[in-house]
N, C-alpha and C positions, 0 to 999 in steps of 0.2 A: 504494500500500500504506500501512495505517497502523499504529499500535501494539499493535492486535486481532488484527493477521493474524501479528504476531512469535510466537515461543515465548520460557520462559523462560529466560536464559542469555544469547539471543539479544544482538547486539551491532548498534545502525542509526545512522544517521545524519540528523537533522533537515533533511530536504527544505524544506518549508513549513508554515505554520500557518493555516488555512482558518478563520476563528473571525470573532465579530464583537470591534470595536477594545478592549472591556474586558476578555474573557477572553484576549484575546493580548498584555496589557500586564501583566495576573496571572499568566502562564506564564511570561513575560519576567523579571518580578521573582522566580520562582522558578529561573532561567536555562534554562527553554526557548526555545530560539528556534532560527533558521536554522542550518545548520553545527555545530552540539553533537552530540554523538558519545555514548550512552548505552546502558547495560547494563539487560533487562529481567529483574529479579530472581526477580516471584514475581505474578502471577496470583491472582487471587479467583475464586472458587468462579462460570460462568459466562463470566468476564473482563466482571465489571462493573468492579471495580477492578485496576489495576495498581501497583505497584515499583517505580518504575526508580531509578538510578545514575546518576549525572552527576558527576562526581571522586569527591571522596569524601560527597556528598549522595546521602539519600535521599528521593524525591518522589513522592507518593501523589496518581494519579489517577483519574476516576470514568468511564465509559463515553462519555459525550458531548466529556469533553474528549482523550480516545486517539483519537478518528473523527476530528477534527479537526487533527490531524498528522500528515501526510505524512511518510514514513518511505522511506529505502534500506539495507538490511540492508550492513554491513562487509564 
């Protein structure tokens, strides 16, 4: 499952990052990575883009980079 198949609200868990070495060291420095624990806010019209929550961060991402995280819902 990844972050397209969540709803909003939704609460998952950072499975893995399936990406190639540059976009998973730019998710990294935004703190996506392994084991983070994040709240899906709010959806774009679609679910091209997404929301989410990470503490108290929020982090805007685009279609190709949600398909590439594996996700386990809380």
């Amino acid at each position: 499952m990844n972050i397209k198949d969540l709803k909003t609200g939704d609460r998952a868990k950072i499975i893995s990052i399936d990406t190639d070495s540059s976009l998973k060291l730019r998710l990294q420095s935004l703190g996506i990575y392994k084991g983070v624990t994040f709240e899906v806010r709010e959806f774009a019209i679609a679910k091209q883009n997404v929301e989410i929550a990470i503490d108290n961060n929020l982090i805007g991402l685009r279609s190709y980079e949600m398909e590439s995280i594996k996700v386990e819902i809380e």
